[in-house]
C-alpha positions in Angstrom: 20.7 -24.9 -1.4 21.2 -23.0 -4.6 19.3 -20.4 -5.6 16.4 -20.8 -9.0 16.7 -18.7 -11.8 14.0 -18.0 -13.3 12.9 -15.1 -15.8 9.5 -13.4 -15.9 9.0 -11.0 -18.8 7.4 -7.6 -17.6 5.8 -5.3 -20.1 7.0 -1.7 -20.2 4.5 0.1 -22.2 4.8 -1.3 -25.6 8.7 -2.8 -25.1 9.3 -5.9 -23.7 12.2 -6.5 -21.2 13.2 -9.4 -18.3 13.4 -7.7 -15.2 14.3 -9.8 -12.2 11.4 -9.7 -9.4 13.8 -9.6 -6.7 12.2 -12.3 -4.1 13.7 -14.1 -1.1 10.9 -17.2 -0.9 11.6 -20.0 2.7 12.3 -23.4 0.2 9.8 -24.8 3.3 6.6 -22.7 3.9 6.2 -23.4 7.3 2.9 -21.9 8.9 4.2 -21.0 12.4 6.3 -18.5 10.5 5.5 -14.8 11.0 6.7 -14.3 7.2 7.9 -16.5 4.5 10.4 -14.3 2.9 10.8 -10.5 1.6 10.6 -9.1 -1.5 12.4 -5.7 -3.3 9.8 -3.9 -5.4 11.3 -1.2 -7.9 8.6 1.2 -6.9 5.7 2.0 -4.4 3.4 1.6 -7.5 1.3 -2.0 -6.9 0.1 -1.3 -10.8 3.7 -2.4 -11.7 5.1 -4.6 -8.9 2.2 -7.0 -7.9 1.9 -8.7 -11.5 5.9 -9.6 -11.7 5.4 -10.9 -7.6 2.2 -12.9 -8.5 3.8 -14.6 -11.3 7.4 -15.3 -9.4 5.4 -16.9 -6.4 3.0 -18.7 -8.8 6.0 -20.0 -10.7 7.8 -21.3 -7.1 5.2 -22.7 -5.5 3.5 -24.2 -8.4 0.1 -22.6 -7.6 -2.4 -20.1 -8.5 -2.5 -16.7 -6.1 -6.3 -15.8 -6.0 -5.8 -12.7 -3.8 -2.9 -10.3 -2.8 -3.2 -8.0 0.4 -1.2 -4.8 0.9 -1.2 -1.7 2.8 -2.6 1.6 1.6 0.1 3.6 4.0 2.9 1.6 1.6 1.4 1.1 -1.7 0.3 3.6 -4.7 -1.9 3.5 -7.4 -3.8 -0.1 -5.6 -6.2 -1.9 -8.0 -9.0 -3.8 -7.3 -7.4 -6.4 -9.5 -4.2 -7.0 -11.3 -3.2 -9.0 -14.6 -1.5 -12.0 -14.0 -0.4 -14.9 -15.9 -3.1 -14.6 -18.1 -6.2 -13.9 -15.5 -7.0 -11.5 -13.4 -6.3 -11.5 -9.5 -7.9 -9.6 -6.8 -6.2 -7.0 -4.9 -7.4 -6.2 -0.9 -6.1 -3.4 1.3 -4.8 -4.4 4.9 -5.8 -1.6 7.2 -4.1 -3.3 10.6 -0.9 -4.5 11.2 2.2 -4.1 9.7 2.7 -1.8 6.8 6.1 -3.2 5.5 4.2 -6.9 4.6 2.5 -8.1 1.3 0.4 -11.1 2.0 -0.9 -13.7 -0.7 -3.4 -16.1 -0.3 -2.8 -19.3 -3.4 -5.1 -21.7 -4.2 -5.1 -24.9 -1.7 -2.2 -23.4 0.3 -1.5 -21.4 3.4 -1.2 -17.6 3.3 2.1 -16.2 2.4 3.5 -13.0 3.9 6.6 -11.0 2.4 8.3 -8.4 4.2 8.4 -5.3 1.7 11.9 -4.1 1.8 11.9 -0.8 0.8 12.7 -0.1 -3.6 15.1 2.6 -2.5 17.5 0.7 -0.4 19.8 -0.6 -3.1 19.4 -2.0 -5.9 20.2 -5.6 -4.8 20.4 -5.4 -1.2 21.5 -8.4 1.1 18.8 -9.9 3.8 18.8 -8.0 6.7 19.9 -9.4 9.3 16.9 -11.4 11.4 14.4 -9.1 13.2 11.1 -9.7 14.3 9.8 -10.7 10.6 12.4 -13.4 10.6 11.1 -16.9 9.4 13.1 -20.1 11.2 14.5 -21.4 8.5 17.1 -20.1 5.1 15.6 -18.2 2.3 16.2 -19.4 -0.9 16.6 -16.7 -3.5 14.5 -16.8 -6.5 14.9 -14.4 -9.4 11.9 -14.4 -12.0 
């Protein structure tokens, strides 16, 4: 299948500029996955990263994200609630399970979780190979 472009423009302070949210997103959401597809943040900060994720998932799936769960262990500077696409969307801590996974709940829609691949890795890095987060079917890379 080949790969959506898409462009989301990020504010950076008073400058505007399209940065790529760098997002692996299953074309087929299956439930009986243990994640639906990973996701390279540029930083640890959820300030910055979770409003370019909301929006790039929103944009894919064609639905409204009304919550975002992340770990406290992984994630900076955590909000109770981020801009996005013009409203506001809540922000929850996970205290159990995995640290390395972002999970987002959209309106009318199953949960999604994203492994976190770690911003320092490389810039673009290639999917690891399967592990244990590993859904059962291709990733489809989306760039927003």
């Amino acid at each position: 299948m080949t790969p959506t472009v898409l462009f989301h423009l990020k504010s950076l302070g008073s400058a505007m500029s399209a940065i790529p949210t760098r997002l692996c997103l299953d074309p087929v959401l299956d439930p009986q996955a243990t994640t639906h597809g990973m996701w390279w943040p540029y930083s640890h900060d959820a300030v910055a990263e979770l409003p370019g994720l909301i929006a790039a998932v929103d944009q894919r799936l064609g639905r409204t994200t009304l919550l975002v769960s992340v770990h406290p262990e992984t994630w900076e500077n955590i909000p109770y609630r981020v801009p996005a696409r013009g409203r506001r969307v809540r922000v929850n801590c996970l205290r159990h399970g995995d640290s390395q996974v972002v999970v987002l709940f959209p309106m009318g829609a199953e949960r999604i979780v994203l492994l976190v691949v770690e911003p320092d890795i490389t810039h673009n890095p290639a999917p690891p190979a399967p592990t244990r987060h590993a859904s059962r079917t291709a990733h489809e890379t989306v760039r927003v």
